[in-house]
N, C-alpha and C positions, 0 to 999 in steps of 0.2 A: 407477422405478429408485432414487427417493432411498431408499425407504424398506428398501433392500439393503444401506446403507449403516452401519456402527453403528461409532461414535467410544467410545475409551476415555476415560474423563473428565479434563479435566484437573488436575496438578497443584495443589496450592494453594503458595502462596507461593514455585514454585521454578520458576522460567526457563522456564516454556512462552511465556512471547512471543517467545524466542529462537528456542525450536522451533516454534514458527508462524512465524514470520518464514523460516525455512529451510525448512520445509514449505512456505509461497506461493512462495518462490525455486525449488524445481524445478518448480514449474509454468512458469517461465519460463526455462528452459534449454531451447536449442534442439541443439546438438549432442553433449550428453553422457549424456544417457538413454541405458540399450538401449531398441531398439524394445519396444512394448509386447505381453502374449500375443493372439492370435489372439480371444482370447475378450473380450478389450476391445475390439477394432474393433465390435461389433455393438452400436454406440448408435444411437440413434433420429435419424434426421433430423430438427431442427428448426426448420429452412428461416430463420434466423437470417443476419444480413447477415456475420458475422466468420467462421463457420466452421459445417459440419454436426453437428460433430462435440460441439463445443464451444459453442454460441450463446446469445444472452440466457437462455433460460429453464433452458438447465442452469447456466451460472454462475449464476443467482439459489438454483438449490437448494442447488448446492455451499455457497455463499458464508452461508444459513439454515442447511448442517447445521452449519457452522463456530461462528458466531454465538451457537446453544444450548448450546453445550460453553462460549464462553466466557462467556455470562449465567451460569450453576454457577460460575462461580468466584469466591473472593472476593475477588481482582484486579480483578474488573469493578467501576467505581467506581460507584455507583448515589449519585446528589449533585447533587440539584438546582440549589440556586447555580451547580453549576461546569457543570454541562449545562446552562443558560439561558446561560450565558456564553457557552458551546461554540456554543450553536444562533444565539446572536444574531450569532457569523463565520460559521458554513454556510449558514443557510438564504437569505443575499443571495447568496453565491457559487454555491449552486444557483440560485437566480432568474437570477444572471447568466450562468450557462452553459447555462440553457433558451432565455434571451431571445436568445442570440449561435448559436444552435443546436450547442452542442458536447451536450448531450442530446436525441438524435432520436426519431423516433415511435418505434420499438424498447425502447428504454430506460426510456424519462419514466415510465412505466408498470409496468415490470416491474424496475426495479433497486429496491432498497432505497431509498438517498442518504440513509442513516443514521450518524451521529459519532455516537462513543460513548470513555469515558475510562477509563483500564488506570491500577489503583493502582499507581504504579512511578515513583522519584527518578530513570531513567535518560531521557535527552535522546533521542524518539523519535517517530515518527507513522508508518502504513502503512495501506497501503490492501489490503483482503480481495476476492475475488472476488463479482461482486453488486451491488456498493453499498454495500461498508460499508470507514466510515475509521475507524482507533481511532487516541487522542492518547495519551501518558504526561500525568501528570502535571510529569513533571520538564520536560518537554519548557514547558507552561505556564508553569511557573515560572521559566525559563529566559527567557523574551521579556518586552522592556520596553515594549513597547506592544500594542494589539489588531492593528496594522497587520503586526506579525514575525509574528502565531499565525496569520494570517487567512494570509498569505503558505505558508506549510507547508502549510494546508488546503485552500488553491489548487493546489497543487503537486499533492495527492493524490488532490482529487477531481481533476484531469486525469488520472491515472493511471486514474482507472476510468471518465471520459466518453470517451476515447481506446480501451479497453479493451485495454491490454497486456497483459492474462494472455493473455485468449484471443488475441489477436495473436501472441501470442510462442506459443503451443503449434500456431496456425494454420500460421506458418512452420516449425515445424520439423517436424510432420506426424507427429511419432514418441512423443505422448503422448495421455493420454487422458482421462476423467474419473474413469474406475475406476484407475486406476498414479497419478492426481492424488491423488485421496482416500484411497488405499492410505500413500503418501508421506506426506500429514497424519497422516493416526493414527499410523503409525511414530513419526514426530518427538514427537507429541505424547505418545505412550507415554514414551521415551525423555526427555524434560523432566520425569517425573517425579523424578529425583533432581537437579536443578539446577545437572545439569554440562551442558558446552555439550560436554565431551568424549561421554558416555553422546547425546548428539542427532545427532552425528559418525560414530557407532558405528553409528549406524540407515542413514545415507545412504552407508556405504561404498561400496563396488566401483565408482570412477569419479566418484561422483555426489559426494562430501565434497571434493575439491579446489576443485570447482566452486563450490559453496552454502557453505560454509563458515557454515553456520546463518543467513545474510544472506540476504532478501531484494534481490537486485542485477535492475534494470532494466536495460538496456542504452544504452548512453551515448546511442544515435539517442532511445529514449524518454524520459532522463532530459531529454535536450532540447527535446524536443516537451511534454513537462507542465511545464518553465519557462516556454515559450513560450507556451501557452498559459492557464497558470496566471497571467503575468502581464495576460494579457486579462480572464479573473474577478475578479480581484482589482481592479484600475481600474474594469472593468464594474460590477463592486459597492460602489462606492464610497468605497474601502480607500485609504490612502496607497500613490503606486507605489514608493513607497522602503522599505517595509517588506520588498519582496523583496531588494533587497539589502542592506540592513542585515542580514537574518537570515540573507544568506550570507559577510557580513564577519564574523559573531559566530559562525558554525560553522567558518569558516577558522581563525580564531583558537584557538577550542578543537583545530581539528586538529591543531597544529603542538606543544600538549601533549600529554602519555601520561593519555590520561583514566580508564586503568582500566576499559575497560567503561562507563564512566558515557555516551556521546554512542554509543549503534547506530546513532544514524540518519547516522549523519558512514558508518559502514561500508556501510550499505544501501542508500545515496545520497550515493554517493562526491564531491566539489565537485575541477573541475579550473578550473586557469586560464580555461582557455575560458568554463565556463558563469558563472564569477565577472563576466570581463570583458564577454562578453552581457548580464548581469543588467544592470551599471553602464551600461551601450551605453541598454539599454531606459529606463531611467528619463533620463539625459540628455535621451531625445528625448521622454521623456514631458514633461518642465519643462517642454521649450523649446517643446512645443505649447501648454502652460498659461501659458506668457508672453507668445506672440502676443495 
């Protein structure tokens, strides 16, 4: 099936993260899709524990043909320095979410669990279907310690040991992998002129209220990969205050008009709640480290 599939290239230098980021957002819309045609129901069963339809080994394809499109680009940062940096926060955060079992026999093996860095000064990180996280740069430059980057990267590899794409297309039962992959090319066609308006234009009819080019989890997931993600992060040996330090430093930029400069503030919206969890967590992390 993957190889049915064929991606228009992306853009160089003009908003296709935006349009990927809106592209991975209607994979997680559950009630605003039309149903999908008749000729996409006939995927293969792959007896996968999240869904038949959608299970580890087609999001690993998806998640590879995505991947190839963006290795072509000259947005992909290819920089050794800053990928040893990158790899020396993930690959404990991995270790820690294999050894706590948030990656199960399904996964360990067939996801990617691959960071990788998008030339870009805007304040960002997202996770692709698969196993694959990409950081901004700006977003790096942004954090004053390893303990705020590693905290984002927890965040996001929860978002894919959790596996919320396919979770969120399992419950809403009315999409598919073909109207999934259809959706990315569109967007990523449309990112060719570096309007977010021309990426809006692709997901009309229902679907652009919704996605509004953001990849948006839903506030139950966004809470479940805090929560979790603040287990990686400790498990891995990270300060537990860098999770909230890094959501007192996104609050704060929220409350400015950033221009576009913070997507990730819009992709992973911070309400009271999860600010005040985050602080809750680390409280009780001290006061164990002080007995």
């Amino acid at each position: 099936m993957a190889s049915s599939l064929a991606f228009t290239p992306l853009p160089t230098r003009g908003g296709w993260r935006r349009a990927l980021a809106g592209a991975c957002a209607a994979l997680l819309l559950s009630g605003s899709l039309p149903p999908p045609a008749r000729a996409q129901n006939n995927l293969p069963a792959l007896g996968d524990s999240v869904s038949e339809d959608f299970g580890v080994g087609t999001e690993r394809r998806l998640g590879d043909q995505i991947m190839r499109e963006i290795r072509r680009d000259p947005d992909y940062a290819d920089d050794p320095l800053l990928q040893d940096y990158l790899e020396s926060l993930w690959q404990p955060l991995v270790a820690a979410a294999r050894s706590r079992g948030e990656i199960d026999g399904d996964t360990t093996g067939r996801f990617a669990w691959e960071v990788f860095l998008v030339r870009d000064r805007s304040v960002n990180a997202f996770a692709l279907p698969g196993g694959f996280v990409g950081v901004h740069l700006g977003l790096i430059a942004m954090t004053a310690s390893s303990d705020e980057l590693a905290s984002v990267l927890a965040h996001e590899l929860s978002h894919v040991t959790q596996r919320h794409i396919a979770r969120s297309i399992t419950n809403s039962r009315r999409q598919s992998l073909l109207s999934a992959a259809a959706m990315i090319l569109g967007v990523i066609a449309a990112g060719r002129s570096g309007s977010a308006d021309a990426a809006n234009a692709v997901i009309a009819g229902g679907q652009a209220a919704a996605i509004q080019g953001q990849l948006n989890f839903s506030r139950d997931m966004e809470r479940e990969a805090d929560r979790i993600g603040f287990g990686l992060l400790t498990g891995a040996g990270f300060s537990p205050a860098g999770m909230a330090a890094m959501f007192e430093k996104l609050d704060q930029a929220s409350r400015l008009n950033d221009s576009g400069s913070y997507p990730y503030l819009r992709s992973h919206p911070l309400t009271t709640e999860r600010i005040g969890e985050a602080r809750s967590r680390l409280g009780a992390a001290v006061r164990r480290n002080a007995r």
